[in-house]
N, CA, C and O atoms as a CHARMM CRD file, in Angstrom:
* protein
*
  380
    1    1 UNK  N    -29.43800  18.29000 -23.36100 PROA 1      0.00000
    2    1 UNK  CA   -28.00700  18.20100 -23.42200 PROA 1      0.00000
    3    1 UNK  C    -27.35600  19.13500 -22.40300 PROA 1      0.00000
    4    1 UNK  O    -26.42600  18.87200 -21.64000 PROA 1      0.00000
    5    2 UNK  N    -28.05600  20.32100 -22.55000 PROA 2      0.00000
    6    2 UNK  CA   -27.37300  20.92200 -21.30600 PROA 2      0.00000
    7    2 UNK  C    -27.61600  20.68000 -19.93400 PROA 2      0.00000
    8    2 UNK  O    -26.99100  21.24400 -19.03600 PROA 2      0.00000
    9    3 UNK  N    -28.72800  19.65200 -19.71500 PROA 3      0.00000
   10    3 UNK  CA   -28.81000  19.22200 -18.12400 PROA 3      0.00000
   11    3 UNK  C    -27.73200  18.59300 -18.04700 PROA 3      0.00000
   12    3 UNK  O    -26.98900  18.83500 -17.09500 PROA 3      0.00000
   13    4 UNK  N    -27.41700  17.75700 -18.89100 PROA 4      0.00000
   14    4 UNK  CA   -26.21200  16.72900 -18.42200 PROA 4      0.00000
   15    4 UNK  C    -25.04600  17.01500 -18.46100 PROA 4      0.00000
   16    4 UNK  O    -24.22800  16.30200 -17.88100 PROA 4      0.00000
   17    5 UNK  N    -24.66800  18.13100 -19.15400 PROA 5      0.00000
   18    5 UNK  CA   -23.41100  19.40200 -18.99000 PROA 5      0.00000
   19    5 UNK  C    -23.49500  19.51400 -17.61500 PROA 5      0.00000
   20    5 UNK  O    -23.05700  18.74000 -16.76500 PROA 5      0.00000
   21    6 UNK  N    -24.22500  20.76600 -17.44700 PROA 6      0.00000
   22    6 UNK  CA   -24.58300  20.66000 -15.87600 PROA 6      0.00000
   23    6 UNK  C    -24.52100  19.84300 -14.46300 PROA 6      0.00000
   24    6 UNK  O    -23.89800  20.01600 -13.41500 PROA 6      0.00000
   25    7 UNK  N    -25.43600  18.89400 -14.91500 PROA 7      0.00000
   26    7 UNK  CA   -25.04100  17.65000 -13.95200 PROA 7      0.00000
   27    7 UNK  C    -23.56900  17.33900 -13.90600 PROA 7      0.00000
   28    7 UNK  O    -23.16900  17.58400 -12.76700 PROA 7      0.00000
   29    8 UNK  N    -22.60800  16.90400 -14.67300 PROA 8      0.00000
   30    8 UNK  CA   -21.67000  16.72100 -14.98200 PROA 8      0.00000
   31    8 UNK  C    -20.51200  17.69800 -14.23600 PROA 8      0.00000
   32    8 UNK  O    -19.58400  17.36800 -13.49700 PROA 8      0.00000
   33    9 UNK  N    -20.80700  18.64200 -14.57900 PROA 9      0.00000
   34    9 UNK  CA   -19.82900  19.75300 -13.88700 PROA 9      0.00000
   35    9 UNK  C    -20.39900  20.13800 -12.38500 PROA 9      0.00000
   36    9 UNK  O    -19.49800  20.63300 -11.70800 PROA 9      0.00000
   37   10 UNK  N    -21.33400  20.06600 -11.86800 PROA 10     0.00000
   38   10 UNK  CA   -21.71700  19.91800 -10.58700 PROA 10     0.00000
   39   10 UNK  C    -21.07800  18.73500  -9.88400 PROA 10     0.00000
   40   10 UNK  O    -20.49800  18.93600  -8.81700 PROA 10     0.00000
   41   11 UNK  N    -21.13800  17.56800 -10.38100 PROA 11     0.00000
   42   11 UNK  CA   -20.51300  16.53100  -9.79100 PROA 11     0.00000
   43   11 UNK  C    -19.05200  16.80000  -9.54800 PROA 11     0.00000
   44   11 UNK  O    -18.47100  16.36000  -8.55600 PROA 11     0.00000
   45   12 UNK  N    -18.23500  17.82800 -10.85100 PROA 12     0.00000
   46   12 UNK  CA   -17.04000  17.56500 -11.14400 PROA 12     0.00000
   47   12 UNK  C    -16.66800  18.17800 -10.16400 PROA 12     0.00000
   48   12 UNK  O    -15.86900  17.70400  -9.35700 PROA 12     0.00000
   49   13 UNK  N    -17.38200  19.77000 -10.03300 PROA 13     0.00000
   50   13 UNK  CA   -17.29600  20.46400  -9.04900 PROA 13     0.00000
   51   13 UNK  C    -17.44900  20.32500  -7.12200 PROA 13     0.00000
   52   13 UNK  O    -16.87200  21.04700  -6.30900 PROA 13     0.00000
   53   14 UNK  N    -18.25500  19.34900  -6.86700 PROA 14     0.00000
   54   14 UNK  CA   -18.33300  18.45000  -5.50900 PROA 14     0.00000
   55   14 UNK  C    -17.21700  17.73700  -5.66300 PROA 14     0.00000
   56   14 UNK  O    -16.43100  18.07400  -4.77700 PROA 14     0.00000
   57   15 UNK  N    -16.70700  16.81100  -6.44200 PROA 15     0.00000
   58   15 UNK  CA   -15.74700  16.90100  -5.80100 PROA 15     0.00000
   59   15 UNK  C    -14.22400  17.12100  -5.94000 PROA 15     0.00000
   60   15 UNK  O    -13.28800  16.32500  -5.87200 PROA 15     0.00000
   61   16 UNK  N    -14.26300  18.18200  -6.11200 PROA 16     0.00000
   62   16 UNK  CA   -12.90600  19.12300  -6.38400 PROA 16     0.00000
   63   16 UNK  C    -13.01800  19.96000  -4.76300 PROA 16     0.00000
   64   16 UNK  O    -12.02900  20.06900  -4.03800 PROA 16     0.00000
   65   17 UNK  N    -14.32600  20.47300  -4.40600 PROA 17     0.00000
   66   17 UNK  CA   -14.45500  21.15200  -3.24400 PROA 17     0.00000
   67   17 UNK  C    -14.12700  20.13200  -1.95000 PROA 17     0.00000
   68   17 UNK  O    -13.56300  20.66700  -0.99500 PROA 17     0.00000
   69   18 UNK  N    -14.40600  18.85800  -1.86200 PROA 18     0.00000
   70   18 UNK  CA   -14.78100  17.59600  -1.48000 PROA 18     0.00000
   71   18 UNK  C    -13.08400  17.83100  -0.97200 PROA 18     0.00000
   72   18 UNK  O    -12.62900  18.37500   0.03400 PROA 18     0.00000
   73   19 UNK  N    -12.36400  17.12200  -2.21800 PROA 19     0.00000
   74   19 UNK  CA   -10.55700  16.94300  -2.09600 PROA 19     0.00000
   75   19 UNK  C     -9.93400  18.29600  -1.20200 PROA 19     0.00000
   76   19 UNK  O     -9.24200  18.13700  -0.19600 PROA 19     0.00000
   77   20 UNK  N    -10.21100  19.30300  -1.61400 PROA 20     0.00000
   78   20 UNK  CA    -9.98800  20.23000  -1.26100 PROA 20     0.00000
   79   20 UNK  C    -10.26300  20.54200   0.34300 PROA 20     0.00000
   80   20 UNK  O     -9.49100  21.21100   1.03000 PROA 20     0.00000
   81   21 UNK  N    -11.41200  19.98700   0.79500 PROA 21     0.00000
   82   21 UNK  CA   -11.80900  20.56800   2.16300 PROA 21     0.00000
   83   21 UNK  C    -10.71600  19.44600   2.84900 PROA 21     0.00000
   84   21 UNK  O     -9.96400  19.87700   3.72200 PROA 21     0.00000
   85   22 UNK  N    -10.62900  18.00700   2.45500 PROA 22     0.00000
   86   22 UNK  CA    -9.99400  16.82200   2.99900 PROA 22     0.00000
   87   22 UNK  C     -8.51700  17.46900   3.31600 PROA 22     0.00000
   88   22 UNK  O     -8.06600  17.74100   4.42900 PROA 22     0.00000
   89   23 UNK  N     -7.78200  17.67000   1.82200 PROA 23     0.00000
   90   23 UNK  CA    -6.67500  17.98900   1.62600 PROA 23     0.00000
   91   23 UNK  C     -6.30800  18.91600   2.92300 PROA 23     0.00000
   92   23 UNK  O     -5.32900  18.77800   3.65500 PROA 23     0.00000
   93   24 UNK  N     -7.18100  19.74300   3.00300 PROA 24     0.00000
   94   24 UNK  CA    -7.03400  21.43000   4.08500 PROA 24     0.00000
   95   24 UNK  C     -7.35300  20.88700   5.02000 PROA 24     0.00000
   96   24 UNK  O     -7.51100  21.84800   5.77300 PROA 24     0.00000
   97   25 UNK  N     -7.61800  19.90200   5.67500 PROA 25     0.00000
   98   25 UNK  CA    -8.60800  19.39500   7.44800 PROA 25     0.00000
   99   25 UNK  C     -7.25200  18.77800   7.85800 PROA 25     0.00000
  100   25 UNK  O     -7.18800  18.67500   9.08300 PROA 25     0.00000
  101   26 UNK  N     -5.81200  18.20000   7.02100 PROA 26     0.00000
  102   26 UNK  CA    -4.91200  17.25900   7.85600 PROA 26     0.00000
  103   26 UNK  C     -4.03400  18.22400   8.41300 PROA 26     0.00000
  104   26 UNK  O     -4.07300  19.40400   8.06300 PROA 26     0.00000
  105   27 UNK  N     -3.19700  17.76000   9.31200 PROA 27     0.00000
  106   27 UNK  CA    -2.32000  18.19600   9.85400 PROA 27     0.00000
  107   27 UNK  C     -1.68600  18.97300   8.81600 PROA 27     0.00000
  108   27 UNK  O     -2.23400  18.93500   7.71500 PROA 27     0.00000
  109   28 UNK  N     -0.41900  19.81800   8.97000 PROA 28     0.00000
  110   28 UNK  CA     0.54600  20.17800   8.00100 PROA 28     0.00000
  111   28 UNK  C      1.69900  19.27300   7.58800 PROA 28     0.00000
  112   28 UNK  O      2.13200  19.10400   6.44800 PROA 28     0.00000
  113   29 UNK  N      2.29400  18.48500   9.21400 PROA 29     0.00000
  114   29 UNK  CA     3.16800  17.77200   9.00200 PROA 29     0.00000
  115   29 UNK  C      2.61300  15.91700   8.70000 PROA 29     0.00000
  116   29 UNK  O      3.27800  14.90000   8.89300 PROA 29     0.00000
  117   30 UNK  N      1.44300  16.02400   8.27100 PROA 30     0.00000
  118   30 UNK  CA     0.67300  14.52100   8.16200 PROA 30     0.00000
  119   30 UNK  C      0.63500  13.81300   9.33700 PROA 30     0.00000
  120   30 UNK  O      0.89800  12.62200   9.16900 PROA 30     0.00000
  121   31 UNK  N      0.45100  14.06300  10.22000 PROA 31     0.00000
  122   31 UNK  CA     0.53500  13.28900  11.85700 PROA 31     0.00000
  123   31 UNK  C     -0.77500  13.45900  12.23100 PROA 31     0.00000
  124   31 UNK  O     -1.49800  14.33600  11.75800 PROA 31     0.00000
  125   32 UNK  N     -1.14700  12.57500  13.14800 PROA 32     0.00000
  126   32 UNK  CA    -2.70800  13.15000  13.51700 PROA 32     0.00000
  127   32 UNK  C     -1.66900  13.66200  14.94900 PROA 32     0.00000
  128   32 UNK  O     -0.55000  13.25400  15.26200 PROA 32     0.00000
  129   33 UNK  N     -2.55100  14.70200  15.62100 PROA 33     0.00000
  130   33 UNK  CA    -2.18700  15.36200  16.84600 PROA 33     0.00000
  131   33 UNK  C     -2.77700  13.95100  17.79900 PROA 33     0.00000
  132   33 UNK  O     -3.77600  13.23900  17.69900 PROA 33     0.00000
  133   34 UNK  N     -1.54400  13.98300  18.78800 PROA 34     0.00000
  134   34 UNK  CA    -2.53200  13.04300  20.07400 PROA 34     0.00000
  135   34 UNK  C     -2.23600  14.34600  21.29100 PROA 34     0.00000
  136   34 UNK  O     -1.54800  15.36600  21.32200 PROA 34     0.00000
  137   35 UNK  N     -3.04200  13.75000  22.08300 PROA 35     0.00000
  138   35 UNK  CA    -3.38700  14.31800  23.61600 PROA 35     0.00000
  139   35 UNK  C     -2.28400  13.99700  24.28300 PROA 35     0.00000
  140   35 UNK  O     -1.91700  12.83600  24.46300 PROA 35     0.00000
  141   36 UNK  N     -1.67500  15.03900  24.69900 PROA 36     0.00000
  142   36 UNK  CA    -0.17300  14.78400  25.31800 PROA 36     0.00000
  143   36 UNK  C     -0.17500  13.71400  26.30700 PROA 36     0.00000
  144   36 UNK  O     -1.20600  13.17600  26.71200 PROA 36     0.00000
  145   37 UNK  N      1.04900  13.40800  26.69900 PROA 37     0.00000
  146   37 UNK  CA     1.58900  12.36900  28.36800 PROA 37     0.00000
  147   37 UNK  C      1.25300  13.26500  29.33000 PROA 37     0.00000
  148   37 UNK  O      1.28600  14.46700  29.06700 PROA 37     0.00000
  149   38 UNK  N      0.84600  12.76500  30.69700 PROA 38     0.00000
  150   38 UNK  CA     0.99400  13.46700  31.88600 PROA 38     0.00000
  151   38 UNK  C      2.60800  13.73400  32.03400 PROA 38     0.00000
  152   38 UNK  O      2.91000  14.72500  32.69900 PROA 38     0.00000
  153   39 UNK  N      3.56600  13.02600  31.53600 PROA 39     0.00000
  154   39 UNK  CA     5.16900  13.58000  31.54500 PROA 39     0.00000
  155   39 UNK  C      5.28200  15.05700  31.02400 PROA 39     0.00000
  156   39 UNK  O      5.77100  16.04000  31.58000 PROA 39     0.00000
  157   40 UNK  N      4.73300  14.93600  29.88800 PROA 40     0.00000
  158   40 UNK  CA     4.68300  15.67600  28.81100 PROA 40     0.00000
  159   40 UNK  C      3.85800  17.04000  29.38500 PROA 40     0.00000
  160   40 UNK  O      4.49000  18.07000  29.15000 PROA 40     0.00000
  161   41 UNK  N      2.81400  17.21500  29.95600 PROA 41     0.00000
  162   41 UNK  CA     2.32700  18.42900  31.16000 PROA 41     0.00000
  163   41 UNK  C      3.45500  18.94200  31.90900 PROA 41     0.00000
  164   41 UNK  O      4.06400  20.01200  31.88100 PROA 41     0.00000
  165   42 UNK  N      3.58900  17.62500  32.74700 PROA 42     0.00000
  166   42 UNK  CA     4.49000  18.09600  34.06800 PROA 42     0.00000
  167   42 UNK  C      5.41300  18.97500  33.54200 PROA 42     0.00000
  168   42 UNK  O      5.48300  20.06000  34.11900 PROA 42     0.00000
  169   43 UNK  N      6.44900  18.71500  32.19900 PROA 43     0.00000
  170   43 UNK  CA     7.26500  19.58900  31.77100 PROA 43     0.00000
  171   43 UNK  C      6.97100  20.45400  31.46900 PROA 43     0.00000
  172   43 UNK  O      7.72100  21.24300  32.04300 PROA 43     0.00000
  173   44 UNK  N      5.90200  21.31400  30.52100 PROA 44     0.00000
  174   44 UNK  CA     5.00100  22.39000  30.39800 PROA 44     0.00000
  175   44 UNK  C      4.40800  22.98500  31.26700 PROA 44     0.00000
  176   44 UNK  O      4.32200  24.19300  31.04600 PROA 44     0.00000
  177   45 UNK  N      3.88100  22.58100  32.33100 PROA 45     0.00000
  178   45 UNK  CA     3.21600  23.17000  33.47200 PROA 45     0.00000
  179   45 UNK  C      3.52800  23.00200  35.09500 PROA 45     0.00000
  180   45 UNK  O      2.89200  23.74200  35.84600 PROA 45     0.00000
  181   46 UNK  N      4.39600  22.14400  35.62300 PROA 46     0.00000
  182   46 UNK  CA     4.53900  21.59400  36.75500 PROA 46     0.00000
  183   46 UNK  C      5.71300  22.53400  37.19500 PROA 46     0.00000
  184   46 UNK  O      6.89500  22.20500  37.29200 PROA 46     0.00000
  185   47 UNK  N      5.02400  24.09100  37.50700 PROA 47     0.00000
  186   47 UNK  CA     5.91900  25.18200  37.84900 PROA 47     0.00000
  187   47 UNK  C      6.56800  24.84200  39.44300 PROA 47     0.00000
  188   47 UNK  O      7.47100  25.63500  39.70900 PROA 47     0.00000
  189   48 UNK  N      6.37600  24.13700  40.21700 PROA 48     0.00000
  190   48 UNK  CA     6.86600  23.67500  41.78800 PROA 48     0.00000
  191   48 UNK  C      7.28300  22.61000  41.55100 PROA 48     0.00000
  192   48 UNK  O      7.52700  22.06200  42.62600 PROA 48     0.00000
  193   49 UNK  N      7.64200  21.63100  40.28000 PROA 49     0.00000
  194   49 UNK  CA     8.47100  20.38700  40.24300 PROA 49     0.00000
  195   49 UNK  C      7.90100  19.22200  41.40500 PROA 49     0.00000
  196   49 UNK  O      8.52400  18.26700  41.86900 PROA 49     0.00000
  197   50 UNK  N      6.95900  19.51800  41.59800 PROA 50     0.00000
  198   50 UNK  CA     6.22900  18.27300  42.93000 PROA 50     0.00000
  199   50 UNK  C      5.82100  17.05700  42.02300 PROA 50     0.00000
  200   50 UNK  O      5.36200  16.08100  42.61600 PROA 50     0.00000
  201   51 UNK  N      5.93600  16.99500  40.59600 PROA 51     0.00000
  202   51 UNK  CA     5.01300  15.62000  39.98300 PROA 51     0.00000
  203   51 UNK  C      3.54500  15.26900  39.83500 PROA 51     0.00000
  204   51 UNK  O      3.07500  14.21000  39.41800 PROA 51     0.00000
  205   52 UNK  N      2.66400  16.76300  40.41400 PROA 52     0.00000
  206   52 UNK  CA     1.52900  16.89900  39.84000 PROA 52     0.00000
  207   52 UNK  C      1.31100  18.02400  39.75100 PROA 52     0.00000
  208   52 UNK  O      2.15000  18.86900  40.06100 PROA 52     0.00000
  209   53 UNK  N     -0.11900  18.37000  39.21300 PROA 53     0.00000
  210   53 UNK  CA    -0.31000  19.42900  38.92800 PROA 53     0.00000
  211   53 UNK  C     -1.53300  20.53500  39.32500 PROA 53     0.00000
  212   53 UNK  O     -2.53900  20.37700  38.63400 PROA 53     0.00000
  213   54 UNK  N     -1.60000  21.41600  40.13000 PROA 54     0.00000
  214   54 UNK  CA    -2.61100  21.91800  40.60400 PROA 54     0.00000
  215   54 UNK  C     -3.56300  22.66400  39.83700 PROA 54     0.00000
  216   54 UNK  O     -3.55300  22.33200  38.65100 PROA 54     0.00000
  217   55 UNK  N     -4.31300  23.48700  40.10400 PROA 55     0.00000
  218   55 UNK  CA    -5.43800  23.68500  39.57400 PROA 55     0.00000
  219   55 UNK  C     -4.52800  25.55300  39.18100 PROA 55     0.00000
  220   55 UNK  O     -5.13500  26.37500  38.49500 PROA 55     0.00000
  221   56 UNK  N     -3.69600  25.73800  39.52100 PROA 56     0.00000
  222   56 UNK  CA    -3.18700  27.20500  39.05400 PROA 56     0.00000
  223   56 UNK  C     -1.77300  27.37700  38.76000 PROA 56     0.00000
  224   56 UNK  O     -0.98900  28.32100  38.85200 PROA 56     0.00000
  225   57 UNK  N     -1.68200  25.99400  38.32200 PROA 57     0.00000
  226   57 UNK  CA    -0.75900  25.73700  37.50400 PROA 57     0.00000
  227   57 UNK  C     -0.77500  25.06800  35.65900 PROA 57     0.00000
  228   57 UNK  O      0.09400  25.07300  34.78700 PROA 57     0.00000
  229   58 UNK  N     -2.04800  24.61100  35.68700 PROA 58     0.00000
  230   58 UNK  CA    -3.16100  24.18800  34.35400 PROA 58     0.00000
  231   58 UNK  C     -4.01000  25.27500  33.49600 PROA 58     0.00000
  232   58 UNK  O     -4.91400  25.79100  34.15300 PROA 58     0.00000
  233   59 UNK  N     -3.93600  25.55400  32.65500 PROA 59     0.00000
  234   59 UNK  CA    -4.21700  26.17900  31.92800 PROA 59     0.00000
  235   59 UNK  C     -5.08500  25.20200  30.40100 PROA 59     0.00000
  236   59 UNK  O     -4.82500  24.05200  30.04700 PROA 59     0.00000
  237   60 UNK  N     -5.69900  25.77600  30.03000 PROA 60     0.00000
  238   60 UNK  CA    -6.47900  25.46300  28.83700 PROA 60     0.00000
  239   60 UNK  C     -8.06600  24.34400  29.06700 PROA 60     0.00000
  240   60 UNK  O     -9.02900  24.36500  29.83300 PROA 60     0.00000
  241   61 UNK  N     -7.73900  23.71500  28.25000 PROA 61     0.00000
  242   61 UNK  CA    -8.76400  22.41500  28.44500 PROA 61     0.00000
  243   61 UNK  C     -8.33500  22.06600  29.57900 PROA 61     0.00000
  244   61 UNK  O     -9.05400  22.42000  30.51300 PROA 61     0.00000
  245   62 UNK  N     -7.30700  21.42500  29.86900 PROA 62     0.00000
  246   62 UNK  CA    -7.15100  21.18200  31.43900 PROA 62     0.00000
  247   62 UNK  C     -7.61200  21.66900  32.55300 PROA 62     0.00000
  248   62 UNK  O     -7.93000  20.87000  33.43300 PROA 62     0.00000
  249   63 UNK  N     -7.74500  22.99500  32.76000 PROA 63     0.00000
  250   63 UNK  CA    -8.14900  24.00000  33.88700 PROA 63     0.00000
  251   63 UNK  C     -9.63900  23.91200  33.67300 PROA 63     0.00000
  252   63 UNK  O    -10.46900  23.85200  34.58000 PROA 63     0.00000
  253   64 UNK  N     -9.91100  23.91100  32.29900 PROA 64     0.00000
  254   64 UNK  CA   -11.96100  23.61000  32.26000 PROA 64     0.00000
  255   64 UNK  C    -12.28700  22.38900  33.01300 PROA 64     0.00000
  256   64 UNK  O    -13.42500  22.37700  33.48100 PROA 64     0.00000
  257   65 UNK  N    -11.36300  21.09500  33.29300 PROA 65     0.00000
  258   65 UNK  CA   -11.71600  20.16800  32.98600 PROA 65     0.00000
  259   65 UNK  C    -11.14100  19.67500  34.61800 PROA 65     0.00000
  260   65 UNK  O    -11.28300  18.55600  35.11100 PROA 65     0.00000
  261   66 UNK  N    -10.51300  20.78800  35.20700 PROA 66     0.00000
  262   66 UNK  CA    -9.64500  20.22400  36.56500 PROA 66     0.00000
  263   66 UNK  C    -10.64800  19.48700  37.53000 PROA 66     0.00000
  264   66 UNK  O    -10.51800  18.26300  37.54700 PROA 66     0.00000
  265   67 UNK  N    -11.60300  20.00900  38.31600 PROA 67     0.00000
  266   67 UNK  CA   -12.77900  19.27700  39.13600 PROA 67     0.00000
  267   67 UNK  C    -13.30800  17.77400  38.43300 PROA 67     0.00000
  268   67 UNK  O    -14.06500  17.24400  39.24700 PROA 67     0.00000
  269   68 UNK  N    -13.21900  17.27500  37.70800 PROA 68     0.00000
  270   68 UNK  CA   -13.24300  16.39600  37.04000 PROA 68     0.00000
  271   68 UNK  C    -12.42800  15.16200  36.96400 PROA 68     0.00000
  272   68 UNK  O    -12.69500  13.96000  36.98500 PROA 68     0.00000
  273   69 UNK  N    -11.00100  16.08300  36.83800 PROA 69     0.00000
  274   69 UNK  CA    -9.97500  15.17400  36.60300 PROA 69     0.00000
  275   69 UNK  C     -9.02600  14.79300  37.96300 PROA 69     0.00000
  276   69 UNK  O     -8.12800  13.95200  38.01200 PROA 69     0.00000
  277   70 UNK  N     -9.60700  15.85400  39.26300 PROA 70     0.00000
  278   70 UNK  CA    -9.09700  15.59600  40.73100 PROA 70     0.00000
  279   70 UNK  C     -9.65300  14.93000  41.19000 PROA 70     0.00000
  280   70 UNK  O    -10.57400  15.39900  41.85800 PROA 70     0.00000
  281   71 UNK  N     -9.53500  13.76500  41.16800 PROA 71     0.00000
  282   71 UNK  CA   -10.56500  12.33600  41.90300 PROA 71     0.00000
  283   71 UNK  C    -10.45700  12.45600  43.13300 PROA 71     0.00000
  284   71 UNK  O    -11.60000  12.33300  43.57300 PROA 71     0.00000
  285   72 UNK  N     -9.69300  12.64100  44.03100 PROA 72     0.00000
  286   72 UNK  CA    -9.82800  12.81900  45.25200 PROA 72     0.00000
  287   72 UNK  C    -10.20300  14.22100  45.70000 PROA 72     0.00000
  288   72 UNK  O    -10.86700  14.50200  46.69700 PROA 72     0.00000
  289   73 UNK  N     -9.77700  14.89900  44.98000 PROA 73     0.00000
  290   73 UNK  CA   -10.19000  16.82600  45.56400 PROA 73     0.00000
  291   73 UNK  C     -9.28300  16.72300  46.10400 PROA 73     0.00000
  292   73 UNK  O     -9.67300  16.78500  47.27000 PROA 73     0.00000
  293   74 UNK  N     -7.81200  16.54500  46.13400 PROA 74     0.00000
  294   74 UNK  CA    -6.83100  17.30800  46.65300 PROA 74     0.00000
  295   74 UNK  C     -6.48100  18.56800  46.29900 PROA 74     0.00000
  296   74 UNK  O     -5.79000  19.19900  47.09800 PROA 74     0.00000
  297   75 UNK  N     -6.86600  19.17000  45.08400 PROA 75     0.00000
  298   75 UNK  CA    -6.54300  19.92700  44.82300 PROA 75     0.00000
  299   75 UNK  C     -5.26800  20.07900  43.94800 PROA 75     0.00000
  300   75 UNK  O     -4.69500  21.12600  43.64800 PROA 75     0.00000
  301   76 UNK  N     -4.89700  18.58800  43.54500 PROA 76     0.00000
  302   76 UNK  CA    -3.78300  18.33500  42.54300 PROA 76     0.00000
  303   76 UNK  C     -4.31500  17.42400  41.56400 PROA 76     0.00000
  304   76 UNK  O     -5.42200  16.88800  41.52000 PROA 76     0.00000
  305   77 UNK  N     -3.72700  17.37700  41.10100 PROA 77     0.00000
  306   77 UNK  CA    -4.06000  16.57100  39.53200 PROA 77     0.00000
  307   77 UNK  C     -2.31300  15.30900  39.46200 PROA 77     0.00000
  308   77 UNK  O     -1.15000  15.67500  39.28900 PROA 77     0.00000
  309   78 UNK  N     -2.74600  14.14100  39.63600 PROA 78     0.00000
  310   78 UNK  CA    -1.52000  13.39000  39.79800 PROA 78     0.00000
  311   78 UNK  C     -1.44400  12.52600  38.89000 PROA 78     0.00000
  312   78 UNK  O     -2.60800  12.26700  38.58400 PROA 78     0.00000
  313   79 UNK  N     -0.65900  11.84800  38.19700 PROA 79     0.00000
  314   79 UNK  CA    -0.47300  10.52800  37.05400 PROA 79     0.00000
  315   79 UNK  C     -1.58600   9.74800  36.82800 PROA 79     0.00000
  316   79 UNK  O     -2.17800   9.54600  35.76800 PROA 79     0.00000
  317   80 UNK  N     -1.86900   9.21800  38.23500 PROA 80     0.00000
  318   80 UNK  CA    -2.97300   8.14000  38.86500 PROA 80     0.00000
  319   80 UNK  C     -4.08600   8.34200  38.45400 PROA 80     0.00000
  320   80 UNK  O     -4.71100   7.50600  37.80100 PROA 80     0.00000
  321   81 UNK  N     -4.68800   9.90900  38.88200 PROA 81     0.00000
  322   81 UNK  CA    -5.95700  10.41000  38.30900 PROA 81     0.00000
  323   81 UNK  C     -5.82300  10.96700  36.88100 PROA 81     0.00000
  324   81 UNK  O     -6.85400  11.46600  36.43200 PROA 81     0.00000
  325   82 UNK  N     -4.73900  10.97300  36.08800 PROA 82     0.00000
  326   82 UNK  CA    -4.27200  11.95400  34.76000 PROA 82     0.00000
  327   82 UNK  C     -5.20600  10.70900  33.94300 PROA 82     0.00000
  328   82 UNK  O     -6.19600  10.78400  33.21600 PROA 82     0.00000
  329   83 UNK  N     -4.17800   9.25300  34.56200 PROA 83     0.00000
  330   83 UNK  CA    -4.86800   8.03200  33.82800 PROA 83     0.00000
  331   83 UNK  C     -5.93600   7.73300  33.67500 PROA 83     0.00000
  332   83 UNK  O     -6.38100   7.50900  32.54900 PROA 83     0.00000
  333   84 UNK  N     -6.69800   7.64000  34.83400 PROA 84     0.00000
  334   84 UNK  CA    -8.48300   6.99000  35.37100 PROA 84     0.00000
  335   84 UNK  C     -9.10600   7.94500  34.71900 PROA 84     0.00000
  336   84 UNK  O    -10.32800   7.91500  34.57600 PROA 84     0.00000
  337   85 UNK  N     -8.62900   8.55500  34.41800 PROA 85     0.00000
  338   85 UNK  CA    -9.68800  10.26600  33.64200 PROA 85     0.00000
  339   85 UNK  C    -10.59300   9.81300  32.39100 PROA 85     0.00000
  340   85 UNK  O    -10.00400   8.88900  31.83100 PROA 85     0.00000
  341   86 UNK  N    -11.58700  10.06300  31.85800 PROA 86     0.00000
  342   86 UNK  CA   -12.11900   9.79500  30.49700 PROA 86     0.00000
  343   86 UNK  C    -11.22500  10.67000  29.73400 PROA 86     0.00000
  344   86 UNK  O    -10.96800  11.82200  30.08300 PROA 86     0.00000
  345   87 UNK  N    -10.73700  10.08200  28.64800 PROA 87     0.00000
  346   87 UNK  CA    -9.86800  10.50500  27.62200 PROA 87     0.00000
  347   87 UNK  C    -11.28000  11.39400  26.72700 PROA 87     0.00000
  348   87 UNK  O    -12.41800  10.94600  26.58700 PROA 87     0.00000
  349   88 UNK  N    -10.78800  12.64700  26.26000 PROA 88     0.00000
  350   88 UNK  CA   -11.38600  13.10200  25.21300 PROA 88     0.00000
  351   88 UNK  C    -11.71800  12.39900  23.74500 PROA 88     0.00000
  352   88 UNK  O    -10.84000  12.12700  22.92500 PROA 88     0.00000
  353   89 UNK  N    -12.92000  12.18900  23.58200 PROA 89     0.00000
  354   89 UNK  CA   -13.18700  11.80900  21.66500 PROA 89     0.00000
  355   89 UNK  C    -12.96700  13.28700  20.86900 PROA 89     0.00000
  356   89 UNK  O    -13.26000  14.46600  21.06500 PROA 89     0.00000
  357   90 UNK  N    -12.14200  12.33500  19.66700 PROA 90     0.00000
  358   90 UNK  CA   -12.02200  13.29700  18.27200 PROA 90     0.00000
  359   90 UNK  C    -13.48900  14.13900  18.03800 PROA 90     0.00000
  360   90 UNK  O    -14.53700  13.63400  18.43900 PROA 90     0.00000
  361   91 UNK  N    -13.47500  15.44500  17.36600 PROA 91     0.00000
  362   91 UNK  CA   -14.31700  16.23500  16.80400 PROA 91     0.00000
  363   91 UNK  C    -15.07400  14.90800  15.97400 PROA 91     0.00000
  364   91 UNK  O    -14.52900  13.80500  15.94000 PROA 91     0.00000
  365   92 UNK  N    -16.23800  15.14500  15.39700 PROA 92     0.00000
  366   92 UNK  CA   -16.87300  14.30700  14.77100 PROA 92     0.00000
  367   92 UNK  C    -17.81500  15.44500  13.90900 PROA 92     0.00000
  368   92 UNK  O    -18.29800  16.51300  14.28600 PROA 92     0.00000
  369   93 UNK  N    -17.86700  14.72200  12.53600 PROA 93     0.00000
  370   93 UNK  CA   -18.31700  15.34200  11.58100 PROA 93     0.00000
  371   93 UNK  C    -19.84700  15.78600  12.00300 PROA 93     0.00000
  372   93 UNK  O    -20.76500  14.96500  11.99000 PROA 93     0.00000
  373   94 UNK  N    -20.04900  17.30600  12.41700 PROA 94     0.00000
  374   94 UNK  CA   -21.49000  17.53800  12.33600 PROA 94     0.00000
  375   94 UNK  C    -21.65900  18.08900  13.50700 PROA 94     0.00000
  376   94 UNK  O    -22.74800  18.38000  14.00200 PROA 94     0.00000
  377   95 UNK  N    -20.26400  18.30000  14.13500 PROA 95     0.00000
  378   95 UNK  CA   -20.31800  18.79700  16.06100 PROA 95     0.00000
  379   95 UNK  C    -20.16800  20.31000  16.15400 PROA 95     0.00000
  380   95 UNK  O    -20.17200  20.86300  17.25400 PROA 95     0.00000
């Protein structure tokens, strides 16, 4: 009788922790976050107003990610190449 107490409240207990981790992983305001516009940079970062963005003017993931995302090696980062870029995948359970 008391295994199945046990069992019972182990289960109850998974998933109460279960709801709980879900509940705590969403946003605050219920939105999933997306990956900004290249508009949406330029206004944040496009300190010379030229319409792209150089490599010391980028900051964050972007600046890890600049050689990558400069298809030509100009040394700017422009709409054209913002687009053709591989978009980042979501975190995935287990990464």
């Amino acid at each position: 009788m008391k295994t199945k107490n046990l069992q019972k409240g182990l289960i109850v207990m998974s998933f109460c922790l279960g709801f709980v981790a879900v509940t705590y992983a969403q946003p605050k305001d219920g939105k999933s976050k997306k990956p900004p516009t290249f508009s949406e940079l330029l206004k944040e970062m496009d300190a010379s107003e030229d319409g792209k963005l150089s490599e010391t003017e980028v900051k964050g993931p972007l600046k890890e990610a600049f050689a990558d995302l400069d298809l030509n090696e100009d040394g700017f980062i422009t709409e054209d190449e913002f687009d053709k870029a591989p978009k980042p995948k979501g975190k995935r359970r287990g990464n």
